[in-house]
N, C-alpha and C positions, 0 to 999 in steps of 0.2 A: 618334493624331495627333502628331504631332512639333512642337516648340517653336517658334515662330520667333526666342523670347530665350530663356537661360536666365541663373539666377544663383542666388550661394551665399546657403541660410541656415543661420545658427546658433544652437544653442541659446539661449536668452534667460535670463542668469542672473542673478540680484540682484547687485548693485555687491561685496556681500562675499563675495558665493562666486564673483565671476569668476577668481576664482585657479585655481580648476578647470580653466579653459579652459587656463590659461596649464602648469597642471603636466600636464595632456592632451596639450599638443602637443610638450613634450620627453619623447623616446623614452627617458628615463632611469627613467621606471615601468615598463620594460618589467623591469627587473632592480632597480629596488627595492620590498621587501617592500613596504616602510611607504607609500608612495603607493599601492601596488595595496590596500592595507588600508583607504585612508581610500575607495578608488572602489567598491571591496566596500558600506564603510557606507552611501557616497552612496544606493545601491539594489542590494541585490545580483542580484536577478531580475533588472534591465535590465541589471547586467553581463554577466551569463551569457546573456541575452537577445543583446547586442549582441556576442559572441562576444569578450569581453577587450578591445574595442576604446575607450576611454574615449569619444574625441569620439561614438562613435555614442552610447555608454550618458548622456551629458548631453542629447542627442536624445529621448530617452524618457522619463527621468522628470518624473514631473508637475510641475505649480506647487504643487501642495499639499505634497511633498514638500520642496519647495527652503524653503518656507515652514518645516516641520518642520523644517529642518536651520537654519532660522538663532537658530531657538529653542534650538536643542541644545549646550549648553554645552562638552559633553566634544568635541563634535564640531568647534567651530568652536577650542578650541583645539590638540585635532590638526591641524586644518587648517591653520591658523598654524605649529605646527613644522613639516609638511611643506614649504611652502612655503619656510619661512627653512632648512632642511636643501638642500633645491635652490638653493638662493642662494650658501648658503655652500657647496658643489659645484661649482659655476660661477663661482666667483671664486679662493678660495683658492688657492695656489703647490701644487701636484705634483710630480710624481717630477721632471718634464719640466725646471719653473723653477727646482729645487732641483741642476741640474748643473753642475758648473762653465763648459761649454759654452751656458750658456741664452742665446736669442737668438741662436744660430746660423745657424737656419732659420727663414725670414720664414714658408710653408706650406707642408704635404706635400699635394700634390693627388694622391690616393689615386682610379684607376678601377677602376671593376668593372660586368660586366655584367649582376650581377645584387645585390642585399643582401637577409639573410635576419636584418632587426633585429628585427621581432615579427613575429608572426601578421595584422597588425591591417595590415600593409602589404604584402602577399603577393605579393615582386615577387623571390621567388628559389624555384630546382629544389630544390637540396640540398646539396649541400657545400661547393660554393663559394662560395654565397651567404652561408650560414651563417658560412660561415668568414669574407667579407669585413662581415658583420656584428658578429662576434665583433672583429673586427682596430678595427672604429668603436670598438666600446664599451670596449676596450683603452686605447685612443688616448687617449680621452674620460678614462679612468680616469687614467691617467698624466700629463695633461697638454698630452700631444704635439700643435703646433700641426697638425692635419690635417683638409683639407677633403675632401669625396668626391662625384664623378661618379657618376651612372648613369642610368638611364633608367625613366620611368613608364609601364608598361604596363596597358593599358586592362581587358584580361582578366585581369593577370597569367600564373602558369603554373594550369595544368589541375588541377581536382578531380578526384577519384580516384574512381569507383563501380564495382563486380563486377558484372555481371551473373549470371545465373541457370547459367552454364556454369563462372564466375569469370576471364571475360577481361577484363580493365582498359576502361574508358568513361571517357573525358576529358569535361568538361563544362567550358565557360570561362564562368563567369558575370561580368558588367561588375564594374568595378570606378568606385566613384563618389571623384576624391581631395577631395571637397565635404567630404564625410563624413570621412575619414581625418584622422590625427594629421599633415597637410601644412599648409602656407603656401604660397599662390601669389605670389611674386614680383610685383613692377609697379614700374615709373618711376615717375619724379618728376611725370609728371601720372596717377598713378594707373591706368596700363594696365598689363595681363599687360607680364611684362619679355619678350622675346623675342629669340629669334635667328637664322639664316637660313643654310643650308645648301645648296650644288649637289646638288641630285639627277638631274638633267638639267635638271629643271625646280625651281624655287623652293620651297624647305621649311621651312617656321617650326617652330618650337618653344618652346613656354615653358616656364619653370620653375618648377618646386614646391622648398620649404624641407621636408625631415624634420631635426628638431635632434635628433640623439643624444648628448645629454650635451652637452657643448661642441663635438662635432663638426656644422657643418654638411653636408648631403648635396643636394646639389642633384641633381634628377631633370628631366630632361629629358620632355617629351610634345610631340608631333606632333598630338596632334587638335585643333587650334584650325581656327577655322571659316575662315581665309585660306586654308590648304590645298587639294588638291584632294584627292576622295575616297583615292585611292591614296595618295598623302603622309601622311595623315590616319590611317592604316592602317600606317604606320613603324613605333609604339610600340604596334600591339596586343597581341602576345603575346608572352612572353617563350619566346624560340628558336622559334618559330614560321614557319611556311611554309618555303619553299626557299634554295637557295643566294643568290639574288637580295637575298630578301627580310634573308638575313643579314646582307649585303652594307651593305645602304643602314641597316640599324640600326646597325651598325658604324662606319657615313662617321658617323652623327649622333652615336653616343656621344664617338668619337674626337676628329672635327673641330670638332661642338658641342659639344665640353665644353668643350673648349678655350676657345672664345668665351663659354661660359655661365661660365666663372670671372672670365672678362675684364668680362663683361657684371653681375655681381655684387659685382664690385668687391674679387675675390678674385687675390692678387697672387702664385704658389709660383715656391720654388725649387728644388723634385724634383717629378717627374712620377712615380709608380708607376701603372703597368700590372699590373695582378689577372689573369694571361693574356693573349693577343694579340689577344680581342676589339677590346681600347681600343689597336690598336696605332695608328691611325694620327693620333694627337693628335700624334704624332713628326710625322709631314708638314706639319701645320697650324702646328706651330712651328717646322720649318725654312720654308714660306713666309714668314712672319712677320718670321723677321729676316732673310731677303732682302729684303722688302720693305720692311722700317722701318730696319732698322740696315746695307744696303747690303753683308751679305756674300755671296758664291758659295756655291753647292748643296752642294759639299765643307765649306767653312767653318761653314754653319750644319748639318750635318750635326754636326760636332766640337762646337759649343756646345750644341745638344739632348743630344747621348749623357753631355755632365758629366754633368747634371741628373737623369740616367733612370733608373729603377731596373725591371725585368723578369721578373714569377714566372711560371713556367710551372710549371702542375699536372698537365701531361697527362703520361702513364709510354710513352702507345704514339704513331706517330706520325699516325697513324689518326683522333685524337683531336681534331687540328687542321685551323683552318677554312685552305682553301687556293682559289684561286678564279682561272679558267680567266682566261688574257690578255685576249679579248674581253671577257667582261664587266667586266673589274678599265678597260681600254682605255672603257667606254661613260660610265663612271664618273669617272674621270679623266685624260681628254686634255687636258681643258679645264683643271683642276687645275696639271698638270704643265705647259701653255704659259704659266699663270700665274707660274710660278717660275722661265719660262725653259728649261725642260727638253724635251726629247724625251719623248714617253711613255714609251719603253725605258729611257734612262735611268732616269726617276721609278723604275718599276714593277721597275728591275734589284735595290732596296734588300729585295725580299722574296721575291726567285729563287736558290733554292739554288745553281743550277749556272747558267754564262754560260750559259743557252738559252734563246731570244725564245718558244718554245713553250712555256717553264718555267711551272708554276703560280706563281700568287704566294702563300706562306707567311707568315700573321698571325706564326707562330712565329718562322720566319728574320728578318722583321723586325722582331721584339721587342728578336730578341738583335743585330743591327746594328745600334739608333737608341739602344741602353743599354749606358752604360759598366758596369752591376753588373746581374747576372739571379742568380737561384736558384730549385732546387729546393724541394719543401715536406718533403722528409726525409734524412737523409743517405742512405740507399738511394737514393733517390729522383734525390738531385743525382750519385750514381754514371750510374744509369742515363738521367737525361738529358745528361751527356758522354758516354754512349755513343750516344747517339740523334741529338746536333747533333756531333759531332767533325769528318764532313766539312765544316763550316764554318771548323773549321779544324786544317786537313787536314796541317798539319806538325807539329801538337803533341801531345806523348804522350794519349793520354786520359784518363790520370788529371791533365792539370794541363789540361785543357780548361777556361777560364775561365768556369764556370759553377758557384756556390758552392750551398750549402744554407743553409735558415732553417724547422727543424720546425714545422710549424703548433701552435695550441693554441688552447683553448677558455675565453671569458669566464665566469669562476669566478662572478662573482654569479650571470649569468643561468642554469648549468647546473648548480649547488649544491642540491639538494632541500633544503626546508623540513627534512624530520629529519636528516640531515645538517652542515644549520647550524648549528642547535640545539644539537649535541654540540658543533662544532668554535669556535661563538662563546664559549663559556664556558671556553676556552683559548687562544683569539687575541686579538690583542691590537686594542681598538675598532676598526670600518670595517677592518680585515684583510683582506676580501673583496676589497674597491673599490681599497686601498693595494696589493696584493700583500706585505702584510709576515705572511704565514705562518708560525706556525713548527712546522714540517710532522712535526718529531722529536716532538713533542707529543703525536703521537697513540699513541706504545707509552705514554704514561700513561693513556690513556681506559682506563678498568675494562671487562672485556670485556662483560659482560651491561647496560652502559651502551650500548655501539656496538651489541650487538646487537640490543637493542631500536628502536633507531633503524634499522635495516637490518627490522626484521618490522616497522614502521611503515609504512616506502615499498612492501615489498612488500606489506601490506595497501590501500594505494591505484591499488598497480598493481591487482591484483586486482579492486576494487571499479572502477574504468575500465574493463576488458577486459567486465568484466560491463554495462555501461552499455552502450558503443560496442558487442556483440558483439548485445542487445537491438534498439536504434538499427540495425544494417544489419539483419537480422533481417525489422525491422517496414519498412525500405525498399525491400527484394526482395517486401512483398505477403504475407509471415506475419501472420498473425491473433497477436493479444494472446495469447492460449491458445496456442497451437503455440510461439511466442517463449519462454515461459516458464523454458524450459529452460537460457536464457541466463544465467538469476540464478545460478542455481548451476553455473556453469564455475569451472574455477582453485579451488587452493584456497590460504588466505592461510601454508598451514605449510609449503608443498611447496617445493623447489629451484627457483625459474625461470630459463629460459634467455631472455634477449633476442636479438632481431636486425633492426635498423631501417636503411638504408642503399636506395640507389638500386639497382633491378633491372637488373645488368648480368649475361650468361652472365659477365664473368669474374670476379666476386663471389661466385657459385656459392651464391645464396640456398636453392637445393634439394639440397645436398651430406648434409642429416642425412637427405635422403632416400633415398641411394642403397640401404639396405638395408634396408627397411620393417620385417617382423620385428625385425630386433633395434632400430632406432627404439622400435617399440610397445613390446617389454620392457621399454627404459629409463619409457616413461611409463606402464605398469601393473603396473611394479612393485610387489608387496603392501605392502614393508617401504620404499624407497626410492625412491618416484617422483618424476618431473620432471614438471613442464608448462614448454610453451615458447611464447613471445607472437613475432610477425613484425610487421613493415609497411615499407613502400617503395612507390615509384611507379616504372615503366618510360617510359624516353621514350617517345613518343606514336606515333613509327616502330621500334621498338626492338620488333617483335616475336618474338624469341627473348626477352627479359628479360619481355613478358609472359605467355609459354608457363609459365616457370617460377614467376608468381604462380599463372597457375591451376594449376598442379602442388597447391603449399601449398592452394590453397584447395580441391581437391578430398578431399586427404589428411585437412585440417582438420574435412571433413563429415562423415566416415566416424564412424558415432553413439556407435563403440568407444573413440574418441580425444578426440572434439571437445570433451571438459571440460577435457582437456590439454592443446588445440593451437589457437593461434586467431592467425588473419590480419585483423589491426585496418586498415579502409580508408582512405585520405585522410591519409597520411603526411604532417605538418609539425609546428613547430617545439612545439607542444601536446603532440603525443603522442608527440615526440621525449623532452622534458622529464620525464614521465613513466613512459617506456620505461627512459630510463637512468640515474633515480634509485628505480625498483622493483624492477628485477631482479639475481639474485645473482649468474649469469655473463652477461657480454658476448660472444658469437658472434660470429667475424670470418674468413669463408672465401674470401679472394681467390687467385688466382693469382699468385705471388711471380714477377717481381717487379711487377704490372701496379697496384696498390693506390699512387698518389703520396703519399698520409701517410693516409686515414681521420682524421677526428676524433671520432668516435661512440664508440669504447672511452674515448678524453679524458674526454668526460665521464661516462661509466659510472664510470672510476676515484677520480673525484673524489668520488663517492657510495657508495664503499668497494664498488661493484660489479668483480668479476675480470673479467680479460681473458680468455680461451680463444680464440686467432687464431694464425694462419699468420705465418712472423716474417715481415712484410710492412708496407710503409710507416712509420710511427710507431713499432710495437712492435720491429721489427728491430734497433732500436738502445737501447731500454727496457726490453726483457726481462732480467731478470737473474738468472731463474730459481727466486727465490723470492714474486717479484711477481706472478704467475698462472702462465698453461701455453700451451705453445706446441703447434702440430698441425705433425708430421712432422718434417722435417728444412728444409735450403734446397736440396736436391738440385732440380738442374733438369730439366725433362722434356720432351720432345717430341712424346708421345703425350698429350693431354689424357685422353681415357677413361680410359689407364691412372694416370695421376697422380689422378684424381678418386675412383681405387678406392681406390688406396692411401692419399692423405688422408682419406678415409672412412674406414675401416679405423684408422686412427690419431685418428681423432676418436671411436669409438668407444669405442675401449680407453681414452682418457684419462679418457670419462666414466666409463666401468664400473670403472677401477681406482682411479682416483686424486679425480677432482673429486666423484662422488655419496657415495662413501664417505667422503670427509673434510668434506661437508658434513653430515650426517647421524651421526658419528662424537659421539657425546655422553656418554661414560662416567660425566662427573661431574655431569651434569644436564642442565636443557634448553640452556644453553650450548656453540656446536660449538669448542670452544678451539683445535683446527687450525685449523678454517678462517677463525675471526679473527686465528688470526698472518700467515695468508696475507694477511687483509683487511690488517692493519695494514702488514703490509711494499710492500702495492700503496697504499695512502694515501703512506704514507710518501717511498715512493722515486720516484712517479709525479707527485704533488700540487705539489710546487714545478715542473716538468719542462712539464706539459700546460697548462698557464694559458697564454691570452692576451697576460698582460702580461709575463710572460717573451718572448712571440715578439717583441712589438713593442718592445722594450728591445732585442733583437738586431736591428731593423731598424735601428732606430734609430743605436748604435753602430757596427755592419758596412754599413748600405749608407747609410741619408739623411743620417746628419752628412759622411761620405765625399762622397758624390753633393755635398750643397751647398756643401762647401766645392772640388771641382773644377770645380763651374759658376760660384761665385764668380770664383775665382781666372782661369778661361777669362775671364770677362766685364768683366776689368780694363781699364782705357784703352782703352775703343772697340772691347772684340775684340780687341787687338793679341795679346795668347798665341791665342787661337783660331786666327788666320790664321798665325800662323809656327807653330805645328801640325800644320794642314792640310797648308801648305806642305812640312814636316817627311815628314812620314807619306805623300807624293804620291813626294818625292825616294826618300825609302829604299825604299817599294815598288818602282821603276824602276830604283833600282842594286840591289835585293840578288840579284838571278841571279850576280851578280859573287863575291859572297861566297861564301867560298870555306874551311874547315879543309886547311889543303895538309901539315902532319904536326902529329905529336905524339908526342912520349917523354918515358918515363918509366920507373924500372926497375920489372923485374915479377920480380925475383930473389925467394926467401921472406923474410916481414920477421915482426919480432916483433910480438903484436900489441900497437899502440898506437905505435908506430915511424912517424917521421914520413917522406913520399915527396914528391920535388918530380917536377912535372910544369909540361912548355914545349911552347907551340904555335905553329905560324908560321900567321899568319889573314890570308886576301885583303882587304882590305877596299875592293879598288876607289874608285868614286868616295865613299864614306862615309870617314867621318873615327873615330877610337878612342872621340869622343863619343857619337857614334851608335851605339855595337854594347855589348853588353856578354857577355863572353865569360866562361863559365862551368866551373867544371870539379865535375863530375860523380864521387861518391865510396861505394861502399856491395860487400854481399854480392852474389855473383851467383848469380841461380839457375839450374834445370836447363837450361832452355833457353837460358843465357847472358846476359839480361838484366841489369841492377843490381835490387835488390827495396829499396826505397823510400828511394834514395841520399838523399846528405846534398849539399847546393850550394853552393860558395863562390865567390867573384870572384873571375878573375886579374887581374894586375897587366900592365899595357902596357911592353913595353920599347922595343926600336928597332924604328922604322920607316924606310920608303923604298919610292919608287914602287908606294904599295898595300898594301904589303904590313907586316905589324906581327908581330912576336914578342910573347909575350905565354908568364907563368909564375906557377904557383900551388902549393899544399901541401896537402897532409894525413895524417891519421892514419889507421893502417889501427885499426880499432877492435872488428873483428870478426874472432873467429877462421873459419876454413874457406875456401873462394875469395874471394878481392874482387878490386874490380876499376874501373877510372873510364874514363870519357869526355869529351868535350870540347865543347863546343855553343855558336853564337851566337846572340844577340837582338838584335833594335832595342833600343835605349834613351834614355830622354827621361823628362825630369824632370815634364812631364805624362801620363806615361802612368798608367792607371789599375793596370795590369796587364801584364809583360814579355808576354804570351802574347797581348793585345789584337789586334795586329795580323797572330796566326797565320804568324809568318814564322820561322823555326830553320833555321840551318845547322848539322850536322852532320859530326863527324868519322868 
C-alpha cells in the first residue's frame, strides 16, 4: 500500500546527547578518527549494523542504551571534546584566511555530477566522484570559501553482485535521504525550498544540505510529489537511462543549480565545472544578465567566461556527452527565444564546427563559456590540446590554452589507521587536516618500525578479503560447510598485489592474465609467493569491461589459485580504503596515454604501498625511478594485441626480477631493507605531491583568485569593461583576415653563441591599431624538421606606421649552439584578456 503522506522521523535523543545528531550530519566524521571512535562507543553493532552511516546507527539503538551513555562518564566527556574539536574546525582562520589575498573570493561554486564523500551517501561511480569528494574535504580543510552543486539520486549508482557464471548484476536498491547524514532545505514558512526548471514541461526540485566540514553541498532531487511521474524519475540513478534521460539531468544540474544557490542564499564569484556534465549553468547565467543587467548574448557571454573555470577528465573523445540538434532543439528553443536568440545561434556555443547538423559538445562548451580549463595531469593537459586544438585551429598545440592541475587525494580520509600512527609521532599536531607535512621525516622512521606498520595493514587486508570472500560465498547459495574454505585464503606474510579501479578494456584489468602459467608460478611459488586482491564495477552497458570481471572471477575459482587470487564484489569507497592501505604493490595497467590522472596509486603511496603502473596519467610525471617501477616503456602502438603482449611480458619480468625478490630479499632478518628504501623514497617524494590540499591550493592560486578577480574587474561600472570587450573581440575577429606579416629580416650570417641579432618586421595591421596586436618574435634551436623546439618569446617594439601598415623590431641572443633560428607572429592584444591565444587568432610570417 503506498502512503498518501509521508514524513521524516528522527532518532529521539536525550537533550545532552543530541550533539550526536548534530556531529552525524557534518560529513567531517567521515575522515575523523576521533568522531568515528566516539560512534563506535555509542553501539558498535548498530554501527556496523547501519553500515558506517551514523544518522542510521542513532536509529537503532535503544533507549536503554542512550540511558547507559548518559551515565558514562569517560563517555560524555569525550563527547564534549568531540564536539568543541568540530567547533573549533569550523571556525578558526586556515590556510585560506591566513593569505595575504583573503577575501578575495566571496564563493567558489564547485559542480559535479557526481561526489564520492562517504559510503553513507552513495551518489558517485568512481573516480570522479571520489575525486570531487576528496576536492570538498580539501576545501573544507584549507579553508577555501566553496560551495558545491550536485544532484540526489534516488538509487544512487548500482550495487555490484557475480553471479554464478561471474557476470556483473546491477541491483539499485532506493535510497531513503530521511535516513542519510542530509538536511532538507525549506523557506521561511517552513516548506521544502524548491526550484523550477523547463523540461518541456514544469520540474521542481528540492534541495538537500550534505555539510562537509565547512563546505556546504547542495543536492538537488526531482522526486517531490508536484512532479509528474517522468520528472519525478530526473534524479533516479546516477548515469542512468539514455541519451535523453542524460540530457534533462544535465538542464537540472546545470540550470538548477544555478538557481538552487540563488535560492539558498548562496552568492559566487567563480563557477567551476567538474566536466561538462554541469556545463550548461554558463547558459542559465548568460540569461541572467540579459535579463537583469540588460547586456547582449556576446556581452554576457564575456562576463560568465571571467568567472569560469573548466576540468575535463576525459583523455579520449569518445568519453563525452555530445547530443543530436533535435533533441538539444526539444529542449531549448524555448530557452534560447528567452534570451533572444535563434536556436542556432544558442546551440552554435557547443558545435565544434559551423554545421547546423553539428552535435552539441558538453566539452566544446565547457571550453567556450571558461576563460581557464585544465587538464587532471600534465600528460593529460598534453593530450587534451591535442584533442580540442581544432578549436583553435591557428595555434601551435602546445600553447593551446588548456592548462593542467594534477589531481590528488584527501590525506586524512585515505591515510590507514597504521600508517598514521607512525607518521603522527613525527608530524607536527592536525598535520593531516593542515597539510603541514614534513614528508623528509620519514628516512628517520626505523625501518622495522614502518614495517611493522605496513604487516599490520596487510594483516587487515587479509582478514577483510576473508570476511567479504565468505560473505559472497554464502550469497551465491554455498552452505556454511563448503564456504569454509574462505577463512583461510591469503596469507598475512605473503607479497600482495592490489588493483581496484573502474572496468574499462582500456584499464586492461586482465593483463596479469595474459599468460596464466607463468601468472600461477609467480603465486605458487614454494619460496616467494604473491597473492593478489581485485575489485571494480563495469558500467552497466560496458559489456566488454564486464567480460573481463568474469575473466578474474573464473581464474579466481580455479581451487589451484583461489587462496591467492580473489575478486572482492561491490567496489566503493570501504573497500577502496582498505585495498590501498593493505597492499604492498599497487597495479596500474592502462593504455598510455588513455588514463586522465588515476588517483588509486595516490592513495596506495601514502600508505607506503608501491606503485607498479604504466607511466600513465599521475605517475608519468612522478616517477623518478627510485619511487616504484614503471611497466614498458611510452613507446606508442597501434596494434593493441600486440602492445598488450609486450606489456605483459614486461610486467612479468619486473615481478620475477626485480619487485618479489627485493621484497622477500631479508639477509639481515625478518626486515626487507630494499624494499623499505624503496617504501621510504615513494612516501617521501610522493606524499607531499598526491594530497588534495596541494591540488586545491593550485586551484586556488592558478585559476579561482585569477577567474575572480577577471569577473570582478569585467563587472565594474554596470558591465562597462565587459561591453567594450565584446565590442573589442567582435571588431578584431572581423578585421584580422587583413592582418597580414608582409617581411621580415634579419641576418642569418654565423653568430657567436650568445651574440646578440636584431630582427624588423613590416605588419598589415589594417583596420586594427598597434593596440590591438601584439607582435612577437619567436627565438630558439631548430630541429630536424625545421621547427624552433621550445623557442624563447619576446615583444617587439612598434616603429612607423602609415596607411595600415606598422614596422615593428626586436632582439635577441642566439643562446644555443648548433642551428637556430626565429619567426615572427601576431596576436590580439587586450589588457582584458585572460590569455594572448584566447581568441585562437595568429598571423604568421
Amino acid at each position: 500500500m503506498k502512503a498518501l503522506r509521508s514524513f521524516a522521523v528522527r532518532a529521539a535523543l536525550p537533550e545532552p546527547l543530541q550533539v550526536l545528531e548534530t556531529l552525524a550530519l557534518n560529513l567531517r566524521w567521515s575522515w575523523d578518527t576521533r568522531t568515528i571512535d566516539l560512534f563506535r562507543w555509542v553501539d558498535g553493532e548498530a554501527w556496523e549494523q547501519a553500515g558506517h552511516d551514523p544518522m542510521r546507527m542513532l536509529g537503532l539503538v535503544s533507549k536503554e542504551r542512550y540511558e547507559e551513555l548518559l551515565e558514562d562518564g569517560p563517555f560524555m566527556s569525550f563527547l564534549a571534546s568531540v564536539a568543541e574539536d568540530l567547533d573549533r574546525y569550523l571556525e578558526e582562520p586556515r590556510w585560506y584566511q591566513a593569505r595575504e589575498s583573503n577575501g578575495s573570493i566571496t564563493a567558489i561554486a564547485y559542480f559535479s555530477p557526481e561526489f564520492g564523500v562517504s559510503e553513507a551517501i552513495p551518489i558517485y561511480s568512481g573516480g570522479l566522484g571520489v575525486l570531487a569528494g576528496d576536492h570538498l574535504k580539501a576545501a573544507s580543510d584549507l579553508g577555501v570559501p566553496l560551495v558545491a552543486v550536485g544532484l540526489l539520486y534516488r538509487e544512487g549508482y548500482f550495487r555490484q553482485h557475480l553471479n554464478a557464471d561471474g557476470w556483473q548484476q546491477e541491483r539499485y536498491p532506493a535510497l531513503d535521504p530521511h535516513a542519510m547524514p542530509l538536511t532538507l532545505l525549506r523557506d521561511p514558512n517552513g516548506e521544502p525550498l524548491q526550484i523550477d526548471v523547463d523540461l518541456g514541461i514544469n520540474c521542481a526540485a528540492q534541495i538537500w544540505l550534505a555539510q562537509v566540514g565547512r563546505v556546504p553541498l547542495l543536492l538537488l532531487d526531482c522526486d517531490v510529489e508536484a512532479n509528474a511521474p517522468e520528472e519525478r524519475a530526473v534524479t533516479n540513478r546516477l548515469y542512468g537511462g539514455g541519451s535523453e534521460h542524460r540530457l534533462r539531468q544535465e538542464i537540472v544540474l546545470g540550470i538548477g543549480g544555478v538557481r538552487a544557490l540563488d535560492a539558498a542564499g548562496y552568492t559566487a564569484d567563480v563557477f567551476h565545472s567538474n566536466e561538462g556534465h554541469a556545463g550548461f549553468m554558463g547558459l542559465e547565467r548568460i540569461r541572467r544578465l540579459m535579463a537583469q543587467d540588460g547586456l547582449s548574448f556576446p556581452e554576457a557571454v564575456e562576463a560568465v567566461r571571467a568567472g569560469t573555470v573548466f576540468t575535463t577528465h576525459t583523455p579520449v573523445p569518445a568519453g563525452i556527452d555530445v547530443y543530436e540538434p533535435e533533441l538539444m532543439e526539444r529542449y531549448f528553443k524555448n530557452f534560447a527565444a528567452e534570451c533572444g536568440l535563434t536556436f542556432e545561434e544558442l546551440v552554435a556555443v557547443g558545435q565544434a564546427e559551423e554545421d547546423p547538423e553539428a552535435g552539441f559538445n558538453m566539452a566544446v562548451m565547457g571550453f567556450r563559456l571558461a576563460s581557464r580549463s585544465n587538464g587532471v595531469s600534465k600528460l593529460h593537459g598534453h593530450v587534451s590540446r591535442a584533442i580540442f586544438a581544432p578549436l583553435w585551429a591557428a595555434v601551435p598545440q602546445d600553447e593551446v590554452p588548456i592548462g593542467s592541475i594534477t589531481n590528488g587525494v584527501h590525506l586524512p580520509t585515505w591515510l590507514g589507521t597504521e600508517m598514521a600512527e607512525v607518521l603522527d609521532r613525527r608530524f607536527p599536531p592536525e598535520w593531516a587536516e593542515s597539510g603541514s607535512g614534513r614528508w623528509d621525516r620519514v628516512q628517520q622512521i626505523p625501518d622495522a618500525e614502518l614495517w611493522r606498520a605496513r604487516e599490520r595493514a596487510r594483516e587487515r587486508l587479509v582478514y577483510f578479503v576473508r570476511a567479504r570472500m565468505r560473505e559472497q560465498l554464502l550469497a551465491h547459495g554455498v552452505s556454511e560447510s563448503e564456504a569454509s574454505w574462505a577463512d583461510d585464503v591469503f596469507d598475512p606474510g605473503l607479497l600482495t598485489i592490489g588493483f581496484a579501479r573502474r572496468f574499462a578494456p582500456y584499464k586492461r584489468g586482465t593483463l596479469l592474465l595474459t599468460d596464466i602459467e607463468r601468472l600461477k608460478r609467480l603465486l605458487l611459488s614454494g619460496d616467494r609467493p604473491i597473492q593478489v586482491v581485485l575489485a571494480g564495477k563495469a558500467h552497466p552497458l560496458d559489456d566488454p569491461g564486464k567480460e573481463l570481471i568474469r575473466q578474474l572471477v573464473h581464474f579466481a575459482a580455479d581451487p589451484e589459485v583461489r587462496g591467492r587470487f580473489a575478486f572482492i564484489e561491490d567496489y566503493d569507497i570501504e573497500v577502496a580504503r582498505v585495498l590501498t592501505a593493505g597492499a604492498d604493490v599497487w597495479l596500474n595497467t592502462p593504455r598510455r596515454p588513455m588514463e586522465a590522472s588515476g588517483t588509486s596509486g595516490m592513495k596506495a603511496a601514502l600508505n607506503g604501498v608501491i606503485n607498479v603502473s604504466i607511466l600513465d596519467g599521475w605517475w608519468d610525471e612522478s616517477y623518478d625511478g627510485q619511487n616504484g617501477w614503471t611497466i614498458g616503456t611510452v613507446d606508442t602502438f597501434t596494434d593493441f594485441a600486440h602492445q598488450d603482449q609486450v606489456e605483459a611480458s614486461a610486467l612479468y619480468d619486473l615481478l620475477e626480477r626485480d619487485v618479489v625478490p627485493r621484497f622477500y630479499d631479508r639477509p639481515e632478518g625478518p626486515v626487507p631493507r630494499r624494499w623499505i628504501e624503496r617504501m621510504k623514497s615513494s612516501i617521501e617524494t610522493l606524499g607531499p605531491f598526491v594530497t588534495a590540499d596541494r591540488m586545491v591550493r593550485d586551484y586556488v592560486t592558478e585559476l579561482y583568485e585569477p577567474a575572480a578577480a577577471q569577473g570582478r574587474s569585467l563587472a565594474a561600472n554596470g558591465f562597462k569593461p565587459t561591453r567594450e570587450l565584446a565590442a573589442w573581440k567582435e571588431r578584431v575577429r572581423s578585421a584580422w583576415s587583413e592582418v597580414k606579416v608582409l617581411g621580415v629580416e634579419g641576418a642569418i650570417a654565423p653568430a657567436e653563441m650568445g651574440e646578440s641579432r636584431t630582427v624588423s618586421a613590416t605588419i598589415r595591421t589594417g583596420e586594427l591599431s598597434p593596440e590591438d596586436i601584439l607582435v612577437q618574435l619567436a627565438h630558439g634551436a631548430v630541429g630536424a624538421n625545421g621547427e624552433l623546439t621550445n623557442p624563447s618569446l619576446g615583444e617587439m617594439k612598434v616603429g612607423h606606421c602609415a596607411d595600415g601598415t606598422c614596422t615593428y623590431e626586436g632582439t635577441f641572443d642566439a643562446t644555443k649552439p648548433g642551428l637556430y633560428g626565429f619567426a615572427v607572429r601576431v596576436l590580439p592584444a587586450h589588457s582584458a584578456l585572460e590569455n594572448a591565444m584566447a581568441l585562437g587568432l595568429v598571423a604568421w610570417a
